[in-house]
Chimera marker file (.cmm) of the C-alpha trace (Angstrom):
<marker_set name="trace">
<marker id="1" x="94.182" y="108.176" z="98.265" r="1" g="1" b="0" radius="0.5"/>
<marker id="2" x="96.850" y="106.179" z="99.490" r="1" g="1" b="0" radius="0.5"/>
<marker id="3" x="100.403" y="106.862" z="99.789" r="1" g="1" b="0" radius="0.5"/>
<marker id="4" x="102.710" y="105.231" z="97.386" r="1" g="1" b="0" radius="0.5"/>
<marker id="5" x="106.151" y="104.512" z="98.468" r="1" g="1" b="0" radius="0.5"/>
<marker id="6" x="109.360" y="106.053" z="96.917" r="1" g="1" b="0" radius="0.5"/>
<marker id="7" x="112.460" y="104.707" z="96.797" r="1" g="1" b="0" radius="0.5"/>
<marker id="8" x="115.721" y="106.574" z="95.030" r="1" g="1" b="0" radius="0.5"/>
<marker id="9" x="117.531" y="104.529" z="92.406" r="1" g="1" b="0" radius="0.5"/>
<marker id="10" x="121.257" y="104.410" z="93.483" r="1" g="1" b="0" radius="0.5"/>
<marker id="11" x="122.778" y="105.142" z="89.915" r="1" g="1" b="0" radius="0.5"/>
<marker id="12" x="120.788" y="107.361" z="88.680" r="1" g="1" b="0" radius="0.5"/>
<marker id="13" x="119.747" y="109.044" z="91.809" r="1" g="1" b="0" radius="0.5"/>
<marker id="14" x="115.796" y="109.361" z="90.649" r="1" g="1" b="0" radius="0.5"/>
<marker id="15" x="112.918" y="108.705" z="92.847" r="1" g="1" b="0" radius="0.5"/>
<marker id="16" x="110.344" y="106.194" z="91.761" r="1" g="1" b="0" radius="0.5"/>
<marker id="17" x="107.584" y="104.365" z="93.237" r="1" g="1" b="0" radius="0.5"/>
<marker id="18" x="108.833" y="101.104" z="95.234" r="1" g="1" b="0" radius="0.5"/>
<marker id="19" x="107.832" y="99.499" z="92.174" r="1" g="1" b="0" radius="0.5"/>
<marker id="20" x="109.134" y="100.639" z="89.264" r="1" g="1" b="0" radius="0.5"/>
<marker id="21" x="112.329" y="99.831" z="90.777" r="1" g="1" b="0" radius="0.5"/>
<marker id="22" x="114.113" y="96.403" z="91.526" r="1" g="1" b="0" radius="0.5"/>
<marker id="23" x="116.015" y="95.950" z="95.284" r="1" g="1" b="0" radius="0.5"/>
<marker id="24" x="119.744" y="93.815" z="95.317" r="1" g="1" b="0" radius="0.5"/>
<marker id="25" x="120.280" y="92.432" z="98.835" r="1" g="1" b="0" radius="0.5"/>
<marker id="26" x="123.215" y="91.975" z="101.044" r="1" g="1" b="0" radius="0.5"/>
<marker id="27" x="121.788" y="89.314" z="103.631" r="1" g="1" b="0" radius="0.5"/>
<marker id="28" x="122.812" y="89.469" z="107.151" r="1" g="1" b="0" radius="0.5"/>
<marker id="29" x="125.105" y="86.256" z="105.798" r="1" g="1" b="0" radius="0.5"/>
<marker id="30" x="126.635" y="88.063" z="103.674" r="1" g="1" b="0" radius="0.5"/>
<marker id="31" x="125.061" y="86.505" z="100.351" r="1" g="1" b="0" radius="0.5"/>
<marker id="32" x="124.372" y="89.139" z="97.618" r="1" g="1" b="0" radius="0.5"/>
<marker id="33" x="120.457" y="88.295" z="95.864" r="1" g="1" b="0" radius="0.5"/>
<marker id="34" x="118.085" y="89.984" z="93.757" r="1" g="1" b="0" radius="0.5"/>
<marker id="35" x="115.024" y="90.549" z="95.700" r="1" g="1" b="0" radius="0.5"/>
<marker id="36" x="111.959" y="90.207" z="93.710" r="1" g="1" b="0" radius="0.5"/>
<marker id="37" x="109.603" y="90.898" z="96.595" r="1" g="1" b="0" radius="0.5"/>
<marker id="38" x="111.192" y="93.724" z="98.024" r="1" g="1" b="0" radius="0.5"/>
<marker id="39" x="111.064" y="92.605" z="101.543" r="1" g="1" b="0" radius="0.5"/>
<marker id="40" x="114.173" y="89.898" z="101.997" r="1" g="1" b="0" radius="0.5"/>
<marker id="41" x="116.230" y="90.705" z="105.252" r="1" g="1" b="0" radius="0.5"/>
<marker id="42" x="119.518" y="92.458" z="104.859" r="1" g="1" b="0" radius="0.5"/>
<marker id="43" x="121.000" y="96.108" z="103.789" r="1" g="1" b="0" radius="0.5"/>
<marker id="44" x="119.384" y="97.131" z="100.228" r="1" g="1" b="0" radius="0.5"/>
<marker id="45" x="119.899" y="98.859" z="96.840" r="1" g="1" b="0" radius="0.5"/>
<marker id="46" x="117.409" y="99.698" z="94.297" r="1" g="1" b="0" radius="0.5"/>
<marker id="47" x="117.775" y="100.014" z="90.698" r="1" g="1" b="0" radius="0.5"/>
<marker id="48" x="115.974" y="101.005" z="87.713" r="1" g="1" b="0" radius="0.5"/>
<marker id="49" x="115.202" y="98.623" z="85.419" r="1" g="1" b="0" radius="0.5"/>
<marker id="50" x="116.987" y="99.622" z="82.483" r="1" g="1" b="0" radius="0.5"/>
<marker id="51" x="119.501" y="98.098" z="80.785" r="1" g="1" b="0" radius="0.5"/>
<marker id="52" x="121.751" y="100.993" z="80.300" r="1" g="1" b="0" radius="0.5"/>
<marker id="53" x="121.728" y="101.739" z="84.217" r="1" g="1" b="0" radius="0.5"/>
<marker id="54" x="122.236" y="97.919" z="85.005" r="1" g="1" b="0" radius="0.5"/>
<marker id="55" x="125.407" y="98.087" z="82.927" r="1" g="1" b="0" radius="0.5"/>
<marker id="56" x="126.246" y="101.547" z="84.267" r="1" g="1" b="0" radius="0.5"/>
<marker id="57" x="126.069" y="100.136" z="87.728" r="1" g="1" b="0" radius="0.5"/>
<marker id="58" x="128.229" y="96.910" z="86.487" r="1" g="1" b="0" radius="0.5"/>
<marker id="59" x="131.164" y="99.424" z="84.734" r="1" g="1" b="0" radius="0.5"/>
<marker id="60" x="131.413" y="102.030" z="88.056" r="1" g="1" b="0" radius="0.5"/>
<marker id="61" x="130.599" y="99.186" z="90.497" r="1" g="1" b="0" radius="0.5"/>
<marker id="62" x="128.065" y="101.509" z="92.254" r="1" g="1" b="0" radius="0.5"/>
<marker id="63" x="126.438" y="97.885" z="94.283" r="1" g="1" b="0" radius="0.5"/>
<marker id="64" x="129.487" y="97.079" z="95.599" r="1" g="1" b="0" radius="0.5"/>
<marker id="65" x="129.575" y="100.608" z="96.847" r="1" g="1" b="0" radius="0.5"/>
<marker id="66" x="126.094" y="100.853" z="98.677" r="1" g="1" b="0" radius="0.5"/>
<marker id="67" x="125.997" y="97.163" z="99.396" r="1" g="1" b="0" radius="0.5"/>
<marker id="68" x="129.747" y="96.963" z="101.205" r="1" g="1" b="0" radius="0.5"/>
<marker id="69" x="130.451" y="93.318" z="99.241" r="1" g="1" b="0" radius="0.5"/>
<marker id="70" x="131.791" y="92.561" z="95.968" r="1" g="1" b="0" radius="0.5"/>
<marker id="71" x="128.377" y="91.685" z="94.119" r="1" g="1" b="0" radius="0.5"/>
<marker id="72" x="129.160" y="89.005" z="91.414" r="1" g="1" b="0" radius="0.5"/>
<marker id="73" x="128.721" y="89.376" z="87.793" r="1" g="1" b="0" radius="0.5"/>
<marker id="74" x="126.031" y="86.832" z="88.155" r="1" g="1" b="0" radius="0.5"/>
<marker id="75" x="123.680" y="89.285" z="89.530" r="1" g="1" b="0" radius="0.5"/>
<marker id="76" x="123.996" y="91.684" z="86.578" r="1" g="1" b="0" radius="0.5"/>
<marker id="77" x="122.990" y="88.760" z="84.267" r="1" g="1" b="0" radius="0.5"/>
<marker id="78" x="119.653" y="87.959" z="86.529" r="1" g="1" b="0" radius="0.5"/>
<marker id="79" x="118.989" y="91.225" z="86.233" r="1" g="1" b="0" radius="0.5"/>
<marker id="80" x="119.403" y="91.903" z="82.266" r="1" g="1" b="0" radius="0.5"/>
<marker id="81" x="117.387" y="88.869" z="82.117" r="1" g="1" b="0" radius="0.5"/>
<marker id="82" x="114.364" y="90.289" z="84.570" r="1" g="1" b="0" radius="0.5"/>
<marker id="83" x="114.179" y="93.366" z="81.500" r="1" g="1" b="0" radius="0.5"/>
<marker id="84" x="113.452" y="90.706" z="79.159" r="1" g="1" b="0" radius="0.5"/>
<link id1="1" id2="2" r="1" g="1" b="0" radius="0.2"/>
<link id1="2" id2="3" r="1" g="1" b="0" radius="0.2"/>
<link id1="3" id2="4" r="1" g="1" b="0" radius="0.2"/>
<link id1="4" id2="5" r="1" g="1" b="0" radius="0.2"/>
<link id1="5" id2="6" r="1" g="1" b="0" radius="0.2"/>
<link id1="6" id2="7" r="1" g="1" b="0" radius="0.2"/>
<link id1="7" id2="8" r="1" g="1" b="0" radius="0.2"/>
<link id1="8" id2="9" r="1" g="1" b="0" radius="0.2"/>
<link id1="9" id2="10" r="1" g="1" b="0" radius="0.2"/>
<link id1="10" id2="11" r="1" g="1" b="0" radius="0.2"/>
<link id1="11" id2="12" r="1" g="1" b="0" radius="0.2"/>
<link id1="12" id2="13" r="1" g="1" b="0" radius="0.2"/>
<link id1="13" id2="14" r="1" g="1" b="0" radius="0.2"/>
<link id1="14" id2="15" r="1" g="1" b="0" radius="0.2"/>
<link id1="15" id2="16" r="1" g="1" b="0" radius="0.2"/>
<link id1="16" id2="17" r="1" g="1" b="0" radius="0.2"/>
<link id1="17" id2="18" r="1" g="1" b="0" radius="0.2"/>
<link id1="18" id2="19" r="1" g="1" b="0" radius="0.2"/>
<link id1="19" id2="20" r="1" g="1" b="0" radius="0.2"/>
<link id1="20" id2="21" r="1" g="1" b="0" radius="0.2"/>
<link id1="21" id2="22" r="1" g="1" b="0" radius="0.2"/>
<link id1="22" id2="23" r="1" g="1" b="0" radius="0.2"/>
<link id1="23" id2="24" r="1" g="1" b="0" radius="0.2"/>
<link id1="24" id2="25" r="1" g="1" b="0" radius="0.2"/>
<link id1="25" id2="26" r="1" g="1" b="0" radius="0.2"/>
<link id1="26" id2="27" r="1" g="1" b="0" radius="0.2"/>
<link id1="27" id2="28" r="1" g="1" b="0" radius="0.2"/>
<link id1="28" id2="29" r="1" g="1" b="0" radius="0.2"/>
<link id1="29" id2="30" r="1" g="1" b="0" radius="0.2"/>
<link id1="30" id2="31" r="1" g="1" b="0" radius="0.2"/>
<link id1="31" id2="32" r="1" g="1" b="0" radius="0.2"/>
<link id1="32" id2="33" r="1" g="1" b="0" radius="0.2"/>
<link id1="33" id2="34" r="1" g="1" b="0" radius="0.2"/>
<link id1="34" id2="35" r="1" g="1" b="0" radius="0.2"/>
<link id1="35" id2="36" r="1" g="1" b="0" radius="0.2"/>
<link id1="36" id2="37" r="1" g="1" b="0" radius="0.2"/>
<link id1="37" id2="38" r="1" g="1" b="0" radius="0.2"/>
<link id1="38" id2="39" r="1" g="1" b="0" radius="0.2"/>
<link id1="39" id2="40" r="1" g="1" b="0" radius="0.2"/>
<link id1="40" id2="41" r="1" g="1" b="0" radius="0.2"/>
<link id1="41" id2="42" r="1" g="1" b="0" radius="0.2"/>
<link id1="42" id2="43" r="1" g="1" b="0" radius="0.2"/>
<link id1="43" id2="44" r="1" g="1" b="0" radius="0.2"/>
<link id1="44" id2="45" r="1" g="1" b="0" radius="0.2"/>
<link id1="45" id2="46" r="1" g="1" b="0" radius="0.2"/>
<link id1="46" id2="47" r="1" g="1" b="0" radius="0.2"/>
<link id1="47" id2="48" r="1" g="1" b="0" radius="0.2"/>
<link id1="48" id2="49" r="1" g="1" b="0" radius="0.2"/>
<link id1="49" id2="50" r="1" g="1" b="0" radius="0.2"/>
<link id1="50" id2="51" r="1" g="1" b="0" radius="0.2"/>
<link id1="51" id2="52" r="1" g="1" b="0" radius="0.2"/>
<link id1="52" id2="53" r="1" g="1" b="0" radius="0.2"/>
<link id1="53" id2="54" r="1" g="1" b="0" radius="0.2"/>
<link id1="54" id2="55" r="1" g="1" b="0" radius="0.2"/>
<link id1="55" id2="56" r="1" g="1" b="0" radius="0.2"/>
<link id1="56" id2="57" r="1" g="1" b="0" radius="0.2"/>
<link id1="57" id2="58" r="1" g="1" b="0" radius="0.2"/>
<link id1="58" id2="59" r="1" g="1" b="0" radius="0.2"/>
<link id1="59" id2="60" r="1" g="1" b="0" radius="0.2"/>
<link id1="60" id2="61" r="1" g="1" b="0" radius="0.2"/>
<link id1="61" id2="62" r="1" g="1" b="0" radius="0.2"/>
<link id1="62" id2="63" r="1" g="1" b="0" radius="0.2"/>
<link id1="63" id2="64" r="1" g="1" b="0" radius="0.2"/>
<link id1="64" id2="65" r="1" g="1" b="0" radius="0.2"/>
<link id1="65" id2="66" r="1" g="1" b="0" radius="0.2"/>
<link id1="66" id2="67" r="1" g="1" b="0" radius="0.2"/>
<link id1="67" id2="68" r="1" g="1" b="0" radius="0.2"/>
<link id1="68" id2="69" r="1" g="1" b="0" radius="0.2"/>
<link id1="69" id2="70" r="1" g="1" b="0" radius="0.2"/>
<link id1="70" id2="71" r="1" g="1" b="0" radius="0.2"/>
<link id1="71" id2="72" r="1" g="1" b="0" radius="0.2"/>
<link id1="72" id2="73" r="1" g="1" b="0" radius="0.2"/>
<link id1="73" id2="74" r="1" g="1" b="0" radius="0.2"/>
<link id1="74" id2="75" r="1" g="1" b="0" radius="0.2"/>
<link id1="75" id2="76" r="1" g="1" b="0" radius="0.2"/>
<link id1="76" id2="77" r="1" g="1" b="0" radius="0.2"/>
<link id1="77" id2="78" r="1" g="1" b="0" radius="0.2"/>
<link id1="78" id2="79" r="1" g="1" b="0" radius="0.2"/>
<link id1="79" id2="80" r="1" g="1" b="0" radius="0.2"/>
<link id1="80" id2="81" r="1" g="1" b="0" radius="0.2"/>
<link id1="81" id2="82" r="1" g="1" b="0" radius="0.2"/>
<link id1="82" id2="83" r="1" g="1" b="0" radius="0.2"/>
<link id1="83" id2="84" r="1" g="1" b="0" radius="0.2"/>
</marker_set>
């Protein structure tokens, strides 16, 4: 049986397996991506995708919180568009 990773979404604060979950990077240049493979370089959030805690997230500006940089509203819209 092998051991499946949990990470803790940072809105809701739920655990989930690693992949249930999508990460938002701060690089180490300061750039602010959406990191489909879970392994870019740089400090990381995860979130649950769901549209209601994407826009919860957007309204209370929880990234910009965990991630130290203003995120842009760009990154929302990539990830509304990953739940389609």
């Amino acid at each position: 049986m092998r051991k499946i990773p949990m990470r803790k979404c940072v809105v809701t604060n739920e655990r989930f397996p690693k992949k249930e979950l999508i990460r938002i990077v701060r690089t180490p240049e300061g750039e602010i991506v959406v990191d489909t493979t879970g392994k870019k370089n740089g400090h990381g959030a995860y979130l649950k995708l769901d549209r209601e805690v994407i826009e919860t997230a957007r309204k209370k500006k929880v990234l910009n919180k965990h991630l130290e940089a203003e995120v842009p509203a760009e990154i929302y819209d990539q990830l509304i568009e990953l739940i389609k």
